[in-house]
N, C-alpha and C positions, 0 to 999 in steps of 0.2 A: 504494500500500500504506500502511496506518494507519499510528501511531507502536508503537500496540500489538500488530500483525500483525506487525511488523519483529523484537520483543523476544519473539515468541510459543513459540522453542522455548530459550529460555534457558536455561542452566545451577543449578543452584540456588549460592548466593554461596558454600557450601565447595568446591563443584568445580568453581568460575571457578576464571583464573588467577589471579596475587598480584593484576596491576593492576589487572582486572577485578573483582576480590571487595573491594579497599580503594577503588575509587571509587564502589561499590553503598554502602556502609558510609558514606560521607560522603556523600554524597545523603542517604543513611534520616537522620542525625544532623544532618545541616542542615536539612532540612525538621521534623525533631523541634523544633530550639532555634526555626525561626521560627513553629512552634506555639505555642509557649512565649509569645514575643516578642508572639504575637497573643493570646493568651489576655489576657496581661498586657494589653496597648493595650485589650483589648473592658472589660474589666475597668475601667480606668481611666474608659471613657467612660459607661459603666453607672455609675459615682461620680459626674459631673458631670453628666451630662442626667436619670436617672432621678429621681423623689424614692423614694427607698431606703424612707424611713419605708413609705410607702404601697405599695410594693411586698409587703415584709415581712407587712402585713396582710392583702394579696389572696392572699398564697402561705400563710399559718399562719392568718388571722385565723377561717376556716371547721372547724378542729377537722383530725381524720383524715382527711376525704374530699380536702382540697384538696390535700394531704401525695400522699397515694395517688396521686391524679389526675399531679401534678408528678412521683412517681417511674416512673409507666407510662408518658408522655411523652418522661421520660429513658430509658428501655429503648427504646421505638420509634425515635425521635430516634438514639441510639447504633447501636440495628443498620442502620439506615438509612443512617447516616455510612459501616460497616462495609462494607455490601454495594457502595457508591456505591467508595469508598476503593480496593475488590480486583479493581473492574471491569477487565477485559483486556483490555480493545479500546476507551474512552475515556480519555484519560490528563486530560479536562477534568471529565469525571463522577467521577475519583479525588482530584482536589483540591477538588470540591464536598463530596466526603464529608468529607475534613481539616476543610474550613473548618467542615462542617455540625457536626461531631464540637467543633469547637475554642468555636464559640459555645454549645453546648449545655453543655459544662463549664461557659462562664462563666456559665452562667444559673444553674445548681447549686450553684455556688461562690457568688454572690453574699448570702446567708444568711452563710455561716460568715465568709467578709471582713467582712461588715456587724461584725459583731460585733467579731472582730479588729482594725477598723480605730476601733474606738472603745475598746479596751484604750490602743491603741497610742499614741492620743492621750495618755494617762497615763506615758506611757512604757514600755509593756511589751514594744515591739519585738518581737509576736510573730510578724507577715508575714516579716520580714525573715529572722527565726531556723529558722523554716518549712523557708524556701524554702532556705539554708545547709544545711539539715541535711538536706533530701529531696534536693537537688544532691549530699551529700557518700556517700549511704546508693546513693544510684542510679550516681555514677562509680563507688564499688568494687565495688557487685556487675558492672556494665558490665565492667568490667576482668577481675574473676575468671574471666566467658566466655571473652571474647576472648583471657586469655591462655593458658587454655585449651584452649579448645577444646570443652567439655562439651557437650553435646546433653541438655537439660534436660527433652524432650520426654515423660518420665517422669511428669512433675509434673501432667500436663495431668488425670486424673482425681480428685486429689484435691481441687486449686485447683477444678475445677468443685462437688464436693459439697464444700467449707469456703464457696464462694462462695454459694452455694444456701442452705445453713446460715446463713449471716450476715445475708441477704435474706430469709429466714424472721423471722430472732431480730428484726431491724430492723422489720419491718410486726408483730411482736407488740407491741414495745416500743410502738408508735402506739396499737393498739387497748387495750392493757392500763394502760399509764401511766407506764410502770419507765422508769428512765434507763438506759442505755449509757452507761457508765463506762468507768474506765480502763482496767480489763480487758481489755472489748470493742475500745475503740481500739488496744490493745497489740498483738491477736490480728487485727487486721484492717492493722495494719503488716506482720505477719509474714507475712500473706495475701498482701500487696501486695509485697514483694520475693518472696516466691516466684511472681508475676506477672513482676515482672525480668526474672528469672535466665530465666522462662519462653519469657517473648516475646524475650528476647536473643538468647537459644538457637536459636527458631524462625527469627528472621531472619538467624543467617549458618548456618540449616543447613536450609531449608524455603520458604524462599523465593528466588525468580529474581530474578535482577540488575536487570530490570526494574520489580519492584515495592515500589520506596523510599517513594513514598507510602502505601502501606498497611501498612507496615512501620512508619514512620513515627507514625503512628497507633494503633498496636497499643503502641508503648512510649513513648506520648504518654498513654493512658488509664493505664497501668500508674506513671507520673509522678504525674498527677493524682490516681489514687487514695492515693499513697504520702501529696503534701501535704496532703491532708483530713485525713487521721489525725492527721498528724504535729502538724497547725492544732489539731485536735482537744483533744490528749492538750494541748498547750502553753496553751491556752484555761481546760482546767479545770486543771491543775498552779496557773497564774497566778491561777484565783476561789481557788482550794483556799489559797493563800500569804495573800493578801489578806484570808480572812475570817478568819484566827485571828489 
């Protein structure tokens, strides 16, 4: 019998037992933080082997289409990771999806670092500050479930048309020429914690004890979207300071 036929009729993690539902829980959060840990590592090694400059031009240097091209790749690429991530019956084809999921951030991510990491050099500390404040915005909502209880599961039609919405306003901004400003990154933080509280919710109330990788995964991207923003908003705050 599989590993995944074994864990097939599972309990969902709110009506496991205590020990049962708090060692599901630390699985999904360990496997979160060594996403995390990998993202960082892929990231780092994409700084010393790639030449950045040259990448930056192959990915922007062609106008919108190349933009386009890069964002329908990260959609395919993501759901890809997804489907691979929630499989029930390979638990090796669930950590290709993490891994697939965790490198595909870093390809997306490497733009906005690029940038950041050349602030930073000036002293502006803005990776660092990022990463403080998307760890500090993601414990306390994490907390507010769990201590909880909440079943957030509510939220799931709005977050899909705000998401929708945003993914519109974002491929307009390309074709037309307008900046997404702060506004936009403000409203797309607030998108991304109610992604949180989302996915928080889903995995100690909708998912089986078994499926800490794809759980995992699910509030790995909801992480990753929160730091874009947050990079974001701290990127232009830091030109905005600078040019006056």
């Amino acid at each position: 019998m599989s590993y995944g036929q074994t864990y097939a009729n599972d309990l969902f993690a709110i009506d496991a037992s205590e020990s049962a539902r708090a060692a599901f829980m630390r699985r999904t959060y360990l496997h979160l933080f060594g996403a995390i840990l990998a993202f960082i590592g892929i990231e780092a090694v994409f700084f010393q082997v790639l030449p950045v400059n040259e990448v930056m031009q192959t990915l922007f240097g062609r106008g919108a289409g190349g933009i386009i091209v890069l964002m329908v790749a990260f959609m395919v690429a993501g759901w890809l990771a997804q489907y691979w991530a929630h499989n029930s019956t390979s638990r090796v084809m669930q950590y290709l999806g993490l891994a697939l999921y965790t490198v595909t951030e870093a390809v997306i991510f490497l733009p906005i670092l690029y940038i950041a990491s050349k602030l930073d050099q000036n002293g502006a500390n803005i990776i660092p500050t990022a990463g403080i404040i998307t760890m500090l915005i993601f414990g306390g909502l994490t907390t507010i479930v769990l201590l909880t209880g909440a079943d957030f599961s509510f939220l799931r039609v709005g977050l899909m048309v705000a998401g929708w919405a945003a993914l519109v306003i974002a491929i307009a901004s390309i074709f037309m020429g307008f900046s997404l400003g702060l506004m936009f990154a403000g409203a797309m933080i607030v998108l991304a914690c109610g992604y949180i509280l989302y996915d928080t919710s889903n995995v100690l109330h909708h998912y089986r004890t078994d499926q800490h990788v794809g759980a995992a995964l699910e509030l790995f991207a909801s992480v990753a979207l929160l730091f874009y923003y947050v990079l974001r908003i701290l990127i232009q705050l830091y030109g905005a300071a600078n040019n006056d």
